[in-house]
PDB file of N, CA, C and O in Angstrom, chain B, residues numbered from 101:
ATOM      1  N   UNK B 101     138.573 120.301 196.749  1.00  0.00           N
ATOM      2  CA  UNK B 101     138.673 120.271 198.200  1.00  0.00           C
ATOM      3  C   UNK B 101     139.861 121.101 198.662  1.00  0.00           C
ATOM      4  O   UNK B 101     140.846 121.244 197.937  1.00  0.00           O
ATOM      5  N   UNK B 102     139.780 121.562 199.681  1.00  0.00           N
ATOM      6  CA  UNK B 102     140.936 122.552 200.090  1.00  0.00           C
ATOM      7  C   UNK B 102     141.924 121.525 201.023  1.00  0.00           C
ATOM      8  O   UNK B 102     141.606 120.367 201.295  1.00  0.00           O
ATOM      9  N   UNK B 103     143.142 122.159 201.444  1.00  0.00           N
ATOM     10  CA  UNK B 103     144.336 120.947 202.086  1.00  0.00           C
ATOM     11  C   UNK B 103     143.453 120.817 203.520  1.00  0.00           C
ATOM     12  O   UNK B 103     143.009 119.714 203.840  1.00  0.00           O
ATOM     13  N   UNK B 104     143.210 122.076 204.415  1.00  0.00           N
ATOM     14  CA  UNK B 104     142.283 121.059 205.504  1.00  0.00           C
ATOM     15  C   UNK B 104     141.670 120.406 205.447  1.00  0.00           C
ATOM     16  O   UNK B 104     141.755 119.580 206.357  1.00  0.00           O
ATOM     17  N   UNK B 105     140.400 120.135 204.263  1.00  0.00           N
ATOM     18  CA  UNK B 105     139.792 119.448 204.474  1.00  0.00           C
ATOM     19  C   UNK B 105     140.300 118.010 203.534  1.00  0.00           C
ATOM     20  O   UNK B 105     139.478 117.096 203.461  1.00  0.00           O
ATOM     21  N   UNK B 106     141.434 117.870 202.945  1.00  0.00           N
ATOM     22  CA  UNK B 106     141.936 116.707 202.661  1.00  0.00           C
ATOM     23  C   UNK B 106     142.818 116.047 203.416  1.00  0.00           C
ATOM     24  O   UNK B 106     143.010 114.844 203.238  1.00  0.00           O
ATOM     25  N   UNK B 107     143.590 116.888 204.537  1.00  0.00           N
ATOM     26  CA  UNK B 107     143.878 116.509 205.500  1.00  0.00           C
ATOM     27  C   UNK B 107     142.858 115.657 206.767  1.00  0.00           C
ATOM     28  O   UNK B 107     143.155 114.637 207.388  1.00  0.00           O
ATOM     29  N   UNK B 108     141.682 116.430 206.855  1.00  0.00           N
ATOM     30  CA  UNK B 108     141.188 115.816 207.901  1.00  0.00           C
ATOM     31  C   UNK B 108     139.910 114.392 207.097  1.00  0.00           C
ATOM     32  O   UNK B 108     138.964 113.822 207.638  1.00  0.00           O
ATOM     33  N   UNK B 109     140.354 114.282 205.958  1.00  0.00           N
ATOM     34  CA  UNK B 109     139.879 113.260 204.949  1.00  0.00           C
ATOM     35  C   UNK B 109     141.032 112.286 205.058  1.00  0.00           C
ATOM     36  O   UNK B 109     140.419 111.219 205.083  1.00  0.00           O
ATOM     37  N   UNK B 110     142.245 112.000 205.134  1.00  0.00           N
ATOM     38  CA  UNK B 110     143.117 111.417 205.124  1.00  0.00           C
ATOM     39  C   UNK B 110     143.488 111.095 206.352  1.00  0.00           C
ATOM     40  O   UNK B 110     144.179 110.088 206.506  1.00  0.00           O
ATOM     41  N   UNK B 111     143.211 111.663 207.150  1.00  0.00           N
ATOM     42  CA  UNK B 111     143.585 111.053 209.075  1.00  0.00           C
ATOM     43  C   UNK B 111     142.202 110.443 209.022  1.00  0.00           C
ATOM     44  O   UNK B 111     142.128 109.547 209.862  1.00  0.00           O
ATOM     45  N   UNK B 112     141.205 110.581 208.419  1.00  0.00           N
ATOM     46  CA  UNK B 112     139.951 109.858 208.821  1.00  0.00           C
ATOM     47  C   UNK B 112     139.440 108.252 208.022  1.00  0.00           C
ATOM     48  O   UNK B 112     138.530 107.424 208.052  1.00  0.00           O
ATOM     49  N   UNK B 113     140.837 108.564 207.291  1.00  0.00           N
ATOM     50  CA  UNK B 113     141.053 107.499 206.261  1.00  0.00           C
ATOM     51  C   UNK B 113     141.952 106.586 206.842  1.00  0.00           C
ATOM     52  O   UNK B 113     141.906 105.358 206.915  1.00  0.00           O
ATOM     53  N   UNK B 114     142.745 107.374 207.226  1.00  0.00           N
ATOM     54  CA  UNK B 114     143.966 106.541 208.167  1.00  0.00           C
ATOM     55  C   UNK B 114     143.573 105.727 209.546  1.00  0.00           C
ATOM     56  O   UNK B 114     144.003 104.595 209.768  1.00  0.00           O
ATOM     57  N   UNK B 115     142.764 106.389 210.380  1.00  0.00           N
ATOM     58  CA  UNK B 115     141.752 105.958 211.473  1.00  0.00           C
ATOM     59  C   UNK B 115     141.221 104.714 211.390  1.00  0.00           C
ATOM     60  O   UNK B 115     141.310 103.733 212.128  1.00  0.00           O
ATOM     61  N   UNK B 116     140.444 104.990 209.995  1.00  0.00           N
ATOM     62  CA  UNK B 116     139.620 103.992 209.506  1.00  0.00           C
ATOM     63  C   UNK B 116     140.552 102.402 208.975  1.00  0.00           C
ATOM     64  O   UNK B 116     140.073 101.282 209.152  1.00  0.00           O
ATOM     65  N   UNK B 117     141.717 102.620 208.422  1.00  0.00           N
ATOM     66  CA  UNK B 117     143.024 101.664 208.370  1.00  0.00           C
ATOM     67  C   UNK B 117     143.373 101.019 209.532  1.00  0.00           C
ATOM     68  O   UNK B 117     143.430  99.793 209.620  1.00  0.00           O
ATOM     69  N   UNK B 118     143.601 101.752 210.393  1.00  0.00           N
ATOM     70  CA  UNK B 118     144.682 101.533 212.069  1.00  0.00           C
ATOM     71  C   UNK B 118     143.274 100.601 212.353  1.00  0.00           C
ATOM     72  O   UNK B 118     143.209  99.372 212.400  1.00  0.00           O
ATOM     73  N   UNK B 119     142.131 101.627 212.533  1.00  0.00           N
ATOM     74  CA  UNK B 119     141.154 100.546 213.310  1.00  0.00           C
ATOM     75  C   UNK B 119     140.830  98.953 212.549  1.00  0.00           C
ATOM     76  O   UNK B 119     140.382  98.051 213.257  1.00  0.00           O
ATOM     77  N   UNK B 120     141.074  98.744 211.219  1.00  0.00           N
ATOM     78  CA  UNK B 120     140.738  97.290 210.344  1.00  0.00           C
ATOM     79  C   UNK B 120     142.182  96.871 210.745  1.00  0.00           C
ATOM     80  O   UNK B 120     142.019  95.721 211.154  1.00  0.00           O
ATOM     81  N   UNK B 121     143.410  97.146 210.846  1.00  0.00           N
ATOM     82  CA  UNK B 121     144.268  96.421 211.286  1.00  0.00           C
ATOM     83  C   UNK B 121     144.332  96.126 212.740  1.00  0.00           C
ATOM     84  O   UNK B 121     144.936  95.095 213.040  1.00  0.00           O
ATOM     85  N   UNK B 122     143.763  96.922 213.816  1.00  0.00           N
ATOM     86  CA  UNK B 122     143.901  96.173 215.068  1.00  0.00           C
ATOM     87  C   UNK B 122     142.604  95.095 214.852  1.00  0.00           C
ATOM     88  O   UNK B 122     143.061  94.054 215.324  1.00  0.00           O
ATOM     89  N   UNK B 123     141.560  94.872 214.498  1.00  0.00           N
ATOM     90  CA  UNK B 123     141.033  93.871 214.161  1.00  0.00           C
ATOM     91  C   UNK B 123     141.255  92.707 213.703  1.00  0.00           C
ATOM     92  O   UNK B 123     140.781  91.649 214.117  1.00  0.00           O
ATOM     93  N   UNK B 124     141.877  92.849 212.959  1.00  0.00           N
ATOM     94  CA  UNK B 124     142.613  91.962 211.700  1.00  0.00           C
ATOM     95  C   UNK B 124     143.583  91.514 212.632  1.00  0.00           C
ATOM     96  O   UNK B 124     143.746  90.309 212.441  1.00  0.00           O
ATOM     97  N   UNK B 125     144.160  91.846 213.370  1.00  0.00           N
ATOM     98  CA  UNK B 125     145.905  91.523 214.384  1.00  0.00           C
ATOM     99  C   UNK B 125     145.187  91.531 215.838  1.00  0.00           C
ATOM    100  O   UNK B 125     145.932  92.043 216.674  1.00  0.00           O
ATOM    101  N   UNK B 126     144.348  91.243 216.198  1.00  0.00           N
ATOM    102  CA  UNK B 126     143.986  91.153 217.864  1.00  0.00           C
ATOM    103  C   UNK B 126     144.053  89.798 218.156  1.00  0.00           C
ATOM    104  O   UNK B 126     144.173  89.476 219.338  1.00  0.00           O
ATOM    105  N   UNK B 127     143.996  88.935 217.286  1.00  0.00           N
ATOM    106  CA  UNK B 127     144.532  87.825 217.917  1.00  0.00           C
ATOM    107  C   UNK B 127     146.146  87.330 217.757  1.00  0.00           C
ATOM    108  O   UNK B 127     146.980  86.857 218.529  1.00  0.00           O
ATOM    109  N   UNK B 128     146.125  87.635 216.578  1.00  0.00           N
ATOM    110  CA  UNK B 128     147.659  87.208 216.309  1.00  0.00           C
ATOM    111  C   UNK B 128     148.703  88.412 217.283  1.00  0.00           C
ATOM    112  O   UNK B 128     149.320  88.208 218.328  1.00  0.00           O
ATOM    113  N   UNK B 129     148.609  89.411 216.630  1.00  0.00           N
ATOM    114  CA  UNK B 129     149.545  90.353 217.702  1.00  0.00           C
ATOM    115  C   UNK B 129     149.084  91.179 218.463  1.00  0.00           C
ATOM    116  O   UNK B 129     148.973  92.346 218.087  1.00  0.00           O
ATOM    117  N   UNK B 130     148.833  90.925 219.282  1.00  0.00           N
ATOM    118  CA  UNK B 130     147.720  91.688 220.768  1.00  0.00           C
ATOM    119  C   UNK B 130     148.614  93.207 220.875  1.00  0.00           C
ATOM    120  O   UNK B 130     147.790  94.096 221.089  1.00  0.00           O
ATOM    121  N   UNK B 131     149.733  93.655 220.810  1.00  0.00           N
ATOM    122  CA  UNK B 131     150.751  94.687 221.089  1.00  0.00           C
ATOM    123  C   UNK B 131     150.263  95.292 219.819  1.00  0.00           C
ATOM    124  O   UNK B 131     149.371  96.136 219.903  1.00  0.00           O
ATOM    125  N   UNK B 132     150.673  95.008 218.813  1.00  0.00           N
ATOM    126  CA  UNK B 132     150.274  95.451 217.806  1.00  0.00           C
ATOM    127  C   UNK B 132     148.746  96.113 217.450  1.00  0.00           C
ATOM    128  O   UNK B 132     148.293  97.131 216.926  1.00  0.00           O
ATOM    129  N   UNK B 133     148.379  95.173 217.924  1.00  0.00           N
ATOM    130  CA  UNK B 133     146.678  95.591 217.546  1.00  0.00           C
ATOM    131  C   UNK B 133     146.422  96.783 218.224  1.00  0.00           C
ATOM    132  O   UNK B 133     145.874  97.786 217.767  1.00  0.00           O
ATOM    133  N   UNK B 134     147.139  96.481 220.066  1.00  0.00           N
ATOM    134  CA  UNK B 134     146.658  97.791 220.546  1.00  0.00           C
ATOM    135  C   UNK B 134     147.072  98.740 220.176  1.00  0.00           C
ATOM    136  O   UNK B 134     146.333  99.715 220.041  1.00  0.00           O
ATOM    137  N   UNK B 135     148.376  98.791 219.886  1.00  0.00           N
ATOM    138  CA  UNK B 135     148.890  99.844 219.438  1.00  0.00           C
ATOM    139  C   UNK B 135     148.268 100.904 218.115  1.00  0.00           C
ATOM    140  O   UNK B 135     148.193 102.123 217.967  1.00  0.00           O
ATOM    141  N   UNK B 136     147.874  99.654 217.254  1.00  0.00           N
ATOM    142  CA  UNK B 136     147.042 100.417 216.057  1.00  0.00           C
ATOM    143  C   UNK B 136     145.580 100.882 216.577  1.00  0.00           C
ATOM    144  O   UNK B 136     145.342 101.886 215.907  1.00  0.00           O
ATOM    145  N   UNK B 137     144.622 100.676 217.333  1.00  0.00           N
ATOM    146  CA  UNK B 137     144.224 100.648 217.744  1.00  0.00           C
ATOM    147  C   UNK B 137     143.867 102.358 218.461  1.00  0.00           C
ATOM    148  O   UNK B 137     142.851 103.032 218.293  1.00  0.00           O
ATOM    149  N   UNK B 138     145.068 102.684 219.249  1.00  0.00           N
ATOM    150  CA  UNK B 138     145.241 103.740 220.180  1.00  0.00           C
ATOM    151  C   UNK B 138     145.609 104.951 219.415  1.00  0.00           C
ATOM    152  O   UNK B 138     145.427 106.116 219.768  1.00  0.00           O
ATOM    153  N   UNK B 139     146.260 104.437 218.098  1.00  0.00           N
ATOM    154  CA  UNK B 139     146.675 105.733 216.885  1.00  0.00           C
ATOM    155  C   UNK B 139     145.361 106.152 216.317  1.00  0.00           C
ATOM    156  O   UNK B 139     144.956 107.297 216.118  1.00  0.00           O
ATOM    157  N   UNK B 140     144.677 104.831 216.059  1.00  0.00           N
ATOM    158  CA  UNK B 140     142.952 105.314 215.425  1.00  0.00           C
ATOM    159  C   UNK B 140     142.617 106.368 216.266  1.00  0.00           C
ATOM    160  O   UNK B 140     142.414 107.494 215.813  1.00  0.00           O
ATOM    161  N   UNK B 141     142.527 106.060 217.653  1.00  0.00           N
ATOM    162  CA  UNK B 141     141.280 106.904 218.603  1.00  0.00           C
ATOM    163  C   UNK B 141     142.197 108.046 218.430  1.00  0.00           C
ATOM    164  O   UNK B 141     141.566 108.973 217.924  1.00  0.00           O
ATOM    165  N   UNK B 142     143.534 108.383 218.664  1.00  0.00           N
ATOM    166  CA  UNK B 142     143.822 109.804 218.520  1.00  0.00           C
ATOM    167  C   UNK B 142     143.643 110.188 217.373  1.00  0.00           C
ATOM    168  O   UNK B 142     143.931 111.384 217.324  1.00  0.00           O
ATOM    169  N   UNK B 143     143.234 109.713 216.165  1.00  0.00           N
ATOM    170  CA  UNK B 143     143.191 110.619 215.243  1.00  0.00           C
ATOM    171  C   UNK B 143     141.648 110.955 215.054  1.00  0.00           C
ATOM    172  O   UNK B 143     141.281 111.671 214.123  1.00  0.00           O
ATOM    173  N   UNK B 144     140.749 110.402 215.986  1.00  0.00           N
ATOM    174  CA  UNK B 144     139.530 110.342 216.069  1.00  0.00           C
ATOM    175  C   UNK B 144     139.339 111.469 217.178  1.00  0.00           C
ATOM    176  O   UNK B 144     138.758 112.518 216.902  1.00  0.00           O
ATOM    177  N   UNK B 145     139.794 111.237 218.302  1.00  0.00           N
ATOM    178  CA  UNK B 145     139.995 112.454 219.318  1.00  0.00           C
ATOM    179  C   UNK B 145     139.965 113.874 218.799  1.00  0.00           C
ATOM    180  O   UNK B 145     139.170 114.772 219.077  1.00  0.00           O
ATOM    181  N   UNK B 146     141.313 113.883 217.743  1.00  0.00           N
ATOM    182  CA  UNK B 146     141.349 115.024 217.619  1.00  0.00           C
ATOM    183  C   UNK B 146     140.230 116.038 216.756  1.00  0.00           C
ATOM    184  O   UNK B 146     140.078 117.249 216.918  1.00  0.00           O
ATOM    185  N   UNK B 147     139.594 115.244 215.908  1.00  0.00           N
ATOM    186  CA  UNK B 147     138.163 116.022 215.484  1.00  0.00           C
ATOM    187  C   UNK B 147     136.937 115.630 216.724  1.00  0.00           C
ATOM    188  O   UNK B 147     135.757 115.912 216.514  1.00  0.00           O
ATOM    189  N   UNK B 148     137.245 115.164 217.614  1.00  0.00           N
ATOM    190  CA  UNK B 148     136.076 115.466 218.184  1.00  0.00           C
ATOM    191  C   UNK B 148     134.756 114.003 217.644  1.00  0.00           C
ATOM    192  O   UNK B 148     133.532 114.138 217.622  1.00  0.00           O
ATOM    193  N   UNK B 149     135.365 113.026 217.363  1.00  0.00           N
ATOM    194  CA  UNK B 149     134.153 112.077 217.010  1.00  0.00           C
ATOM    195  C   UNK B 149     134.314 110.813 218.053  1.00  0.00           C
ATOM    196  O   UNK B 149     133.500 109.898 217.929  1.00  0.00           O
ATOM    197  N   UNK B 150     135.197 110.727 218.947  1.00  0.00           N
ATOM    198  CA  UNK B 150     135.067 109.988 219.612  1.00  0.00           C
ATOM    199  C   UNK B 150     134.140 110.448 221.264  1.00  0.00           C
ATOM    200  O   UNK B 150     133.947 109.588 222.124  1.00  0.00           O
TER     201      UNK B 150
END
């Protein structure tokens, strides 16, 4: 695989993290969750899949 495309394998990996932890934390830490939450969609934004 070349570094872009392990890069945009690893923010899509990371996305995929942020979004199971604001899940995982939406009840317990509502700030938190959103916050993880809002990092997913930008890293989702930026390819264009949201």
């Amino acid at each position: 695989m070349s570094a872009p495309s392990n890069q945009k394998r690893d923010d899509l990996l990371t996305a995929l993290a942020l979004t199971e932890l604001s899940v995982y934390y939406e009840q317990a830490h509502p700030e938190l969750a959103n916050r993880a939450w809002q990092l997913a969609a930008d890293r989702l934004i930026e390819y264009a899949l949201v």
